[in-house]
N, C-alpha and C positions, 0 to 999 in steps of 0.2 A: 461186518468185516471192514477194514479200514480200507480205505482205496488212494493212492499212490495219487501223491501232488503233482500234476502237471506244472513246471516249471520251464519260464524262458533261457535257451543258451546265454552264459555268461557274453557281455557287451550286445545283447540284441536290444531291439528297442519295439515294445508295442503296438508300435505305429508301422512299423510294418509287416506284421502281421495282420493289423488290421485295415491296413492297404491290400493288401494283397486278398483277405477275404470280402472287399469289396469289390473286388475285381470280378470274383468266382459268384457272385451274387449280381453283379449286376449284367454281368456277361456269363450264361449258366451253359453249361456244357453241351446243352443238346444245339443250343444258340453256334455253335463253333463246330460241333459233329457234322451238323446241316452243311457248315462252309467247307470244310473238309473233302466232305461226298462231294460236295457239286463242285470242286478242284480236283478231282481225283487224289488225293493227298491222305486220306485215312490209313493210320498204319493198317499195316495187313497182319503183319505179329507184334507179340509184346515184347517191347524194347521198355532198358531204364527210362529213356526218356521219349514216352507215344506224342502221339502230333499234338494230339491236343494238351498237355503239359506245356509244349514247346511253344505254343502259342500263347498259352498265360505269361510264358517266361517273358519273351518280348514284349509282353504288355508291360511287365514289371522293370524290363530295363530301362523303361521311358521314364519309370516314377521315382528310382533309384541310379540316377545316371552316374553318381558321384561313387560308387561302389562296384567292385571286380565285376567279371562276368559269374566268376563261380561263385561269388557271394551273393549277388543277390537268386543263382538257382538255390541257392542251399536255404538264403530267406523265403523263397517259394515254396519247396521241398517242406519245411520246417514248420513252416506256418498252417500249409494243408496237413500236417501230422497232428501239430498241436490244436487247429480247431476241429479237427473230427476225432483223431483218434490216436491217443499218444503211445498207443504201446506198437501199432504200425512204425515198421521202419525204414525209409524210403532211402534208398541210397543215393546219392549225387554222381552225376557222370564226370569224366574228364574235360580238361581244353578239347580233344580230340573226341571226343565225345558229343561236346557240346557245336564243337563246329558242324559235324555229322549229321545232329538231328536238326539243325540250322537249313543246313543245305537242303538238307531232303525235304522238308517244307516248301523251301521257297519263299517267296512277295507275294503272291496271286488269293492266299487264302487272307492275310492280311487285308491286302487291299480289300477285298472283299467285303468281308468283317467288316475296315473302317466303312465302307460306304452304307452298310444294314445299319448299323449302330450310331454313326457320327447323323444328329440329325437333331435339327431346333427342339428346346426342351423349353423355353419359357413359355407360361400362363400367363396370363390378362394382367395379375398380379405384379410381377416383375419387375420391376424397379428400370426403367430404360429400355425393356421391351418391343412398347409398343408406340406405334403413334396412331390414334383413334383404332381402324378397327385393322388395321395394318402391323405385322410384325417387324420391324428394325434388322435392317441384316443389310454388310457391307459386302463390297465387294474388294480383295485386296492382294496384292503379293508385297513379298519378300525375298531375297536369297539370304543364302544359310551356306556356311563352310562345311566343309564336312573333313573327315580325317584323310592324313597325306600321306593318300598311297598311289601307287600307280594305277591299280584299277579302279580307283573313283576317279583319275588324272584324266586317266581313255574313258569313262563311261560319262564324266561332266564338263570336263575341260578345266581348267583354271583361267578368272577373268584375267582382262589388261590390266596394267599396272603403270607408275613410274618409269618403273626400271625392268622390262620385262614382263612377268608376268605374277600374278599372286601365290604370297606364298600357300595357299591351303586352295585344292578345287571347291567347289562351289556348286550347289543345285539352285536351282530358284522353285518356288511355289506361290501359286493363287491361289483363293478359298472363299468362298463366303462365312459371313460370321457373321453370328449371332447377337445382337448388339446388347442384351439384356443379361446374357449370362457368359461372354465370349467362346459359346459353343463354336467350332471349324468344323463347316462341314462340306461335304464337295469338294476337299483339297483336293487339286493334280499337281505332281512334282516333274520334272524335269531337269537337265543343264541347264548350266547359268547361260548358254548363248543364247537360249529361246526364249522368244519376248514373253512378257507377262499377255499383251492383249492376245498371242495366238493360245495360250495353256487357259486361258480367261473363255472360252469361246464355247470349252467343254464344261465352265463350272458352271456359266448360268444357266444351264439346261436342268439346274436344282432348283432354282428359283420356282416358285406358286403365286396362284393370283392373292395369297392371302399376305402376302410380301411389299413393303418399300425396301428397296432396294439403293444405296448410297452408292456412290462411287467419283474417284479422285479423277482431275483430269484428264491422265495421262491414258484414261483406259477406254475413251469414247472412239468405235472405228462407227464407221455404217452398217456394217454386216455383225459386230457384235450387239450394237444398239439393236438390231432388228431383232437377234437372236433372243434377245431379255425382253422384248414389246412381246415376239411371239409365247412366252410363258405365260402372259396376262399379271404379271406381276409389274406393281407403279417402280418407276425409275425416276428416280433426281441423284443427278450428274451433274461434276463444275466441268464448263468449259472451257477447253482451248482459249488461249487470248486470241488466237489465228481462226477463229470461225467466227464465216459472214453468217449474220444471224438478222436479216431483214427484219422491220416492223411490218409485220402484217395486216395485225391490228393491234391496237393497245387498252387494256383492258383497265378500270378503274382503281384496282389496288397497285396498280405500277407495272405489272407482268404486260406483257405479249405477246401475242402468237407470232411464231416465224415456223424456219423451215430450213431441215440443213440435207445432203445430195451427197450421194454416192462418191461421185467423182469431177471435176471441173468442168467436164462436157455435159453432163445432169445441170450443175449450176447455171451454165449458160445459156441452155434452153430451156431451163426449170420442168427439167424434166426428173419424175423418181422422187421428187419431195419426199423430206420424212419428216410429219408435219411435229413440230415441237412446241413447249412453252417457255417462254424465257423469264427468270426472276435475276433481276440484279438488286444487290444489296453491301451493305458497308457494313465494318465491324468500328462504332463510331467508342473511343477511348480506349481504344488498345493500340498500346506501340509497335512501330517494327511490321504492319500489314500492309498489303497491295491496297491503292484506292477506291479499287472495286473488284467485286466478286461477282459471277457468270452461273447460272444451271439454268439446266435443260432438263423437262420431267415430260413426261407423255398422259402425265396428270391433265387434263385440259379445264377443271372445271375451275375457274379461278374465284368461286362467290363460293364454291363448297371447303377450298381447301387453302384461304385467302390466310398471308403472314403479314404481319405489324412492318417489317423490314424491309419491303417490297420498293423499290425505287420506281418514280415513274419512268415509261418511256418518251425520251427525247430524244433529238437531232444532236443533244453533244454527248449523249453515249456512241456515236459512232454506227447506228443502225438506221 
């Protein structure tokens, strides 16, 4: 008996389709059921659109951003028809519909989700990886516009401006990343008035001792520095140009031991040290750089994890 050609809708494209069934494959439904329950979020009857649909949906709006709301449900709808079963016929809900089973969800299972799932996937293998036996992972933010409406206006504020203030609000995020595969994982989001180093405070608590950890200068306090030493995870950090960073002692590949303190009263009576290593170094034939460059790593051994670029310590570096 002949069996009826499954055929894609006129102008779809089989990419997503098969976006979408890697979704459902790599994120499998009992994976999302779990998150559900421990939200209290499981629907309780069957609606056109149950929780856990609505959960793929927003997975799918992330991948399809340049497409309606209801187009890409109906690419979801469509695609779990067409890879299991084409003669099922799955109806698509309204605007009003879709808002509904929006709301009723919530952020909380989301969140959720991302935190089980967002999590380093690189192997040994990996191309930028690793460094020796250490996995590669930054630590980093950004802000991000979001759409202009008045309840992202009240719920993130809109930065300063010129003339006022910006036209679009604005959230800001941290994250650690994956430096091999640019996996994010650990994001926390926020308003843009909240600094990166306080939203930073929660993400290194992701951090492992199997980690180097990178991070730019503007994200060194003392209490997040502690916060990422107590992971057990190595850190190298650029410095502040404004940290007194003693020679302690100076070590033969050029590095240092010093030591940087809480607060100016810790300074003064050297008291609370947080004992550090210092590597300066130059970026020699490239234009348009600072004269020198500053990190701080809590790496101490410096004959195990010695760099070619290492400057010595002198009296006209300023320490």
């Amino acid at each position: 008996m002949a069996r009826t050609l499954a055929t894609l809708p006129a102008g779809s494209r089989i990419t997503d389709y098969i976006s979408l069934g890697v979704i459902s494959r790599a994120i499998p439904q009992q994976r999302i059921d779990a998150v559900l329950a421990a939200t209290g979020k499981m629907s309780i009857r069957q609606r056109d659109l149950p929780a856990h649909v609505v959960v793929y949906y927003v997975i799918a709006l992330a991948l399809l951003m340049q497409s309606s709301y209801r187009e890409v449900l109906r690419c979801l709808l469509e695609g779990l028809e067409w890879l299991q079963d084409p003669a099922t016929g799955i109806r698509a809900a309204g605007k009003s519909g879709i808002s509904q089973a929006r709301t009723r969800l919530g952020a909380e299972p989301l969140r959720l989700l991302y935190d089980e799932m967002s999590v380093p996937i690189g192997v040994k293998s990996t191309r930028g990886g690793w460094y020796r036996n250490w996995r590669l992972v930054c630590l980093d933010g950004s802000p991000m516009d979001v759409a202009d409406t008045k309840e992202n206006a009240d719920a993130f504020g809109r930065p300063s401006a010129n003339r006022g203030s910006s036209a679009y609000p604005q959230i800001r995020f941290v994250t650690l990343l994956e430096n091999g595969t640019h996996v994010l994982f650990g994001a926390k989001l926020d308003g843009g008035a909240v600094s990166e180093i306080a939203m930073a405070k929660s993400v290194v608590g992701r951090l492992t001792p199997e980690m180097l950890c990178l991070a730019d200068r503007y994200f060194y306090s003392a209490e997040l520095w502690n916060k990422a030493v107590a992971t057990g995870a190595r850190l190298v950090w650029r410095a502040l140009k404004n940290m007194r960073l003693e020679c302690l002692e100076g070590f033969g590949d050029g590095s240092y031991r010093s030591a940087t303190y809480p607060s100016e009263t810790d300074w003064r009576y050297k008291t609370n040290g947080i004992p550090v290593r210092v590597v300066d170094y130059q970026l020699d034939g490239v234009v348009d750089v600072e004269p020198l460059y500053r990190l701080i790593t809590n790496t101490c051994s410096h004959r195990k994890h010695r760099q070619q670029t290492w400057l010595r310590c002198t009296q006209a570096d300023g320490v």
